[in-house]
C-alpha positions as CSV (number, residue, x, y, z in Angstrom):
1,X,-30.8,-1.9,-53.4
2,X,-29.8,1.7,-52.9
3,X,-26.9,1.7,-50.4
4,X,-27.5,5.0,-49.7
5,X,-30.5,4.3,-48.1
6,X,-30.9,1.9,-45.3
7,X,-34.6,0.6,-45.1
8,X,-35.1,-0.3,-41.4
9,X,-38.3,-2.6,-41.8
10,X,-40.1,-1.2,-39.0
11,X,-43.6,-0.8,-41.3
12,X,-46.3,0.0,-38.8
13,X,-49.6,2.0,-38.9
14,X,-49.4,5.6,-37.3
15,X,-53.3,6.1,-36.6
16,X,-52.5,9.8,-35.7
17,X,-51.4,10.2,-39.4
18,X,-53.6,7.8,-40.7
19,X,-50.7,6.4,-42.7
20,X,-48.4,3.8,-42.8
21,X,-44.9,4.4,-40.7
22,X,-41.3,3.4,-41.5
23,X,-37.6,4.4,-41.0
24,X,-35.1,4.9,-43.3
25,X,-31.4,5.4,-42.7
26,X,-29.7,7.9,-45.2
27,X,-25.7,9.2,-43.8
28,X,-26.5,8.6,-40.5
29,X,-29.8,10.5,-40.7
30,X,-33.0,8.6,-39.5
31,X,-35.7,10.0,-41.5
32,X,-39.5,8.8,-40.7
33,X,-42.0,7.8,-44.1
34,X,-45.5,8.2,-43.6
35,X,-47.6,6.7,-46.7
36,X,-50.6,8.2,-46.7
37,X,-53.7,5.8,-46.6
38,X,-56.3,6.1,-49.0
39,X,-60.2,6.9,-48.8
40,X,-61.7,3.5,-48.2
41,X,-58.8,1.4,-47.1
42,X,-58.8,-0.2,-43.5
43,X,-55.7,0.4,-41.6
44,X,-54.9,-3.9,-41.3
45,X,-55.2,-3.9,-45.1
46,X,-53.5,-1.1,-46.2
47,X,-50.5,-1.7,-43.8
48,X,-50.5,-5.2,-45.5
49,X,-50.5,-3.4,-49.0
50,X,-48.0,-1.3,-48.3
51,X,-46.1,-4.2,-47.0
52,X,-46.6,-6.5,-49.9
53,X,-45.5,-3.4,-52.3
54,X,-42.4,-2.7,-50.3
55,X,-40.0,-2.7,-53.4
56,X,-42.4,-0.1,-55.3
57,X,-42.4,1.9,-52.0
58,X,-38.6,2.0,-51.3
59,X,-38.3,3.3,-55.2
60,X,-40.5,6.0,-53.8
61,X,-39.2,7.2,-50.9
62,X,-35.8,6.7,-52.6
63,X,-37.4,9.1,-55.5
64,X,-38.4,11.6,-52.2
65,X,-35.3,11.7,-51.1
66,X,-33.6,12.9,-54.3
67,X,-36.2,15.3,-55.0
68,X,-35.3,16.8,-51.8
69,X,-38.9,16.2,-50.5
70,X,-38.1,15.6,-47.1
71,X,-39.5,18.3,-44.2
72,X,-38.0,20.3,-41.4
73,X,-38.5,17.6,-39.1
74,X,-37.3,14.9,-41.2
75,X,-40.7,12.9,-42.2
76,X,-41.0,12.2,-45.8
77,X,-44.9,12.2,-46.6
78,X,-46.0,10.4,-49.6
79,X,-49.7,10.0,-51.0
80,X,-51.0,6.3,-50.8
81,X,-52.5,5.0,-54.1
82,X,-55.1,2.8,-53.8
């Protein structure tokens, strides 16, 4: 567990986005994920995916956030795999 990062567990599907939604706390900075859903996914299956792959997924976002890939308005985007 990163403690620099504080993983809200608040996965939900954004249909706007057509990707999975969560929050992440990082020095008192909420920053939105969005996890991109793949071609041929359903939105109940691939919210369970991403659900069921949470630990690969916080390495991920973790991996975002040192890379510095995080936008002006604080939504890190990240490409679903299937």
């Amino acid at each position: 567990m990163n403690q620099q990062l504080i993983f809200n567990d608040d996965y939900h599907f954004d249909a706007m986005h057509q990707a999975v939604s969560c929050t992440v706390l990082q020095g008192g900075l909420r920053l939105q994920v969005l996890i991109l859903m793949p071609d041929g996914w359903q939105q109940d299956a691939w919210l369970l995916q991403v659900k069921e792959d949470c630990f690969f997924w916080e390495e991920q976002i973790e991996d975002a956030v040192k890379a510095g890939a995080i936008s002006d308005d604080s939504i890190i985007r990240l490409q679903g795999d299937a």
